[in-house]
C-alpha positions as CSV (number, residue, x, y, z in Angstrom):
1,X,166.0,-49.9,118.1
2,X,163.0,-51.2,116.5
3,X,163.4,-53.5,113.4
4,X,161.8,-51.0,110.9
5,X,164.6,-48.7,111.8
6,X,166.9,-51.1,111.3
7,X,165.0,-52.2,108.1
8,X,165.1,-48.5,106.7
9,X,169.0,-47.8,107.9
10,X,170.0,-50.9,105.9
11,X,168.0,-49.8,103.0
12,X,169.3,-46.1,102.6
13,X,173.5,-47.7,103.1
14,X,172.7,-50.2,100.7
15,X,171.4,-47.1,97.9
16,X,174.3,-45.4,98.9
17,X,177.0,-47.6,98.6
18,X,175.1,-49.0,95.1
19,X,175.6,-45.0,93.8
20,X,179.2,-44.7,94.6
21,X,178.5,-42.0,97.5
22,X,179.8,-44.5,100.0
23,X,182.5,-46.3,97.7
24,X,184.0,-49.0,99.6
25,X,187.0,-49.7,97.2
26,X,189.5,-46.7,96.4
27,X,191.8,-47.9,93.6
28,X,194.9,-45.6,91.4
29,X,192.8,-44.0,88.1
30,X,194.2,-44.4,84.9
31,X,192.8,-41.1,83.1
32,X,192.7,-39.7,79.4
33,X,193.2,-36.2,79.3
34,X,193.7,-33.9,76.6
35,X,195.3,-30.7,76.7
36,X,194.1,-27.6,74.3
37,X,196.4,-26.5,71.1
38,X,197.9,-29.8,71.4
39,X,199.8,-28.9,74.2
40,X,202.2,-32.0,75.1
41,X,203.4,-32.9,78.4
42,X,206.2,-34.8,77.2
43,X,207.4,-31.5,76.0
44,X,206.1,-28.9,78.9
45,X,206.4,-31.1,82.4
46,X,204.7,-28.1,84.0
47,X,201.8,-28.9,82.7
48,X,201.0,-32.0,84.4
49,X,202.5,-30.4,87.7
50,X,199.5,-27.4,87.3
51,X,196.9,-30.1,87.3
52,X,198.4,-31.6,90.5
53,X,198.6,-28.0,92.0
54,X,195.4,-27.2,90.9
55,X,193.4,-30.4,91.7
56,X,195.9,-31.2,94.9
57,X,196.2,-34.8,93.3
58,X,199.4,-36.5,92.4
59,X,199.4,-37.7,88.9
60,X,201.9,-39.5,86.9
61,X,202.6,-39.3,83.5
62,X,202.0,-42.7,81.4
63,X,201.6,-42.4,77.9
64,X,200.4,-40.2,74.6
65,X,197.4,-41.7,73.1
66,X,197.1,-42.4,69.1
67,X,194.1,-39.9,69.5
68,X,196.8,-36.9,70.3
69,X,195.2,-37.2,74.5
70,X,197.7,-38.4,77.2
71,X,197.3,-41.0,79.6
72,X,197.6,-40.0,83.7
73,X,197.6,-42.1,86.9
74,X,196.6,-41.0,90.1
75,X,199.5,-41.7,92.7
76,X,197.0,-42.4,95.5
77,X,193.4,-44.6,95.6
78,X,190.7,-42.4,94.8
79,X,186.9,-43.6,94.8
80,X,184.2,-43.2,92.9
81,X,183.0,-40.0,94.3
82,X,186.5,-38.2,94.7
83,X,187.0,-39.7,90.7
84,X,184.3,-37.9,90.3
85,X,185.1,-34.7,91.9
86,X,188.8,-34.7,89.9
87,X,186.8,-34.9,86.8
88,X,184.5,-32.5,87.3
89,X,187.5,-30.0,88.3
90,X,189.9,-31.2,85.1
91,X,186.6,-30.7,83.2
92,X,186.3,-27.1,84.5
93,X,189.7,-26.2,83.4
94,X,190.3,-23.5,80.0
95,X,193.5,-25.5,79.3
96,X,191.8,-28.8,79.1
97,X,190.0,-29.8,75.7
98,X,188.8,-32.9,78.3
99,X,189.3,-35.1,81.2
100,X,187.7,-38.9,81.2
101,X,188.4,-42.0,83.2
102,X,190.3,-44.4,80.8
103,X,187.9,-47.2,81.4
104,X,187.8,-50.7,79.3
105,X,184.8,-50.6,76.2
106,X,183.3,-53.9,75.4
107,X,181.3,-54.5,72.3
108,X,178.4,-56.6,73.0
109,X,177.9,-57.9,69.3
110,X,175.5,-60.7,68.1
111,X,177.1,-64.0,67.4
112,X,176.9,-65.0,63.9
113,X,173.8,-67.5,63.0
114,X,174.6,-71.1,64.0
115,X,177.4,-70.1,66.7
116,X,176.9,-71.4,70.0
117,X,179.6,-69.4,72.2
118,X,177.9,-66.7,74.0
């Protein structure tokens, strides 16, 4: 194998592990979903039982969210690119207002003048 090949076959794993197609870490997904007309799982266990028969993934119920969504976790490791895929399907769904990973926000504010923490 010459070293250009080698050189190029390195390259192209190395963009697709970078994009997620080729995720080397599958971890449990925390995810924020919201049901139309307020529907409420705590209420209705069915509901969260379609989405696993529907999206063949085993979910377990967490917790409301103060924003009337609900918190699910996967049961089994997904990565990015079957994350992905679940989304896109919960997305696609008339019942669902949304689906979204519930992923940490961080603010990156300025430090006041004078303050020397970062």
């Amino acid at each position: 194998m010459s070293i250009v090949r080698l050189f190029c076959g390195t390259l192209l794993l190395l963009g697709l592990l970078g994009s997620g197609l080729l995720a080397s870490t599958a971890q449990q997904v925390t995810l924020i979903v919201k049901w139309s007309d307020n529907l409420d799982p705590r209420q209705d266990a069915s509901l969260v039982q379609q989405l696993e028969e529907i999206t063949e993934t085993r979910l377990r119920y967490v917790r409301p969210t103060s924003g009337g969504a609900h918190l699910l976790r996967t049961q089994e490791a997904l990565n990015s690119l079957q994350l992905r895929q679940l989304l896109s399907e919960l997305n696609s769904l008339p019942q669902l207002d949304y689906a979204e990973e519930d992923a940490p926000v961080r603010l990156n504010l300025p430090s006041p003048a004078g303050d020397p923490s970062p």
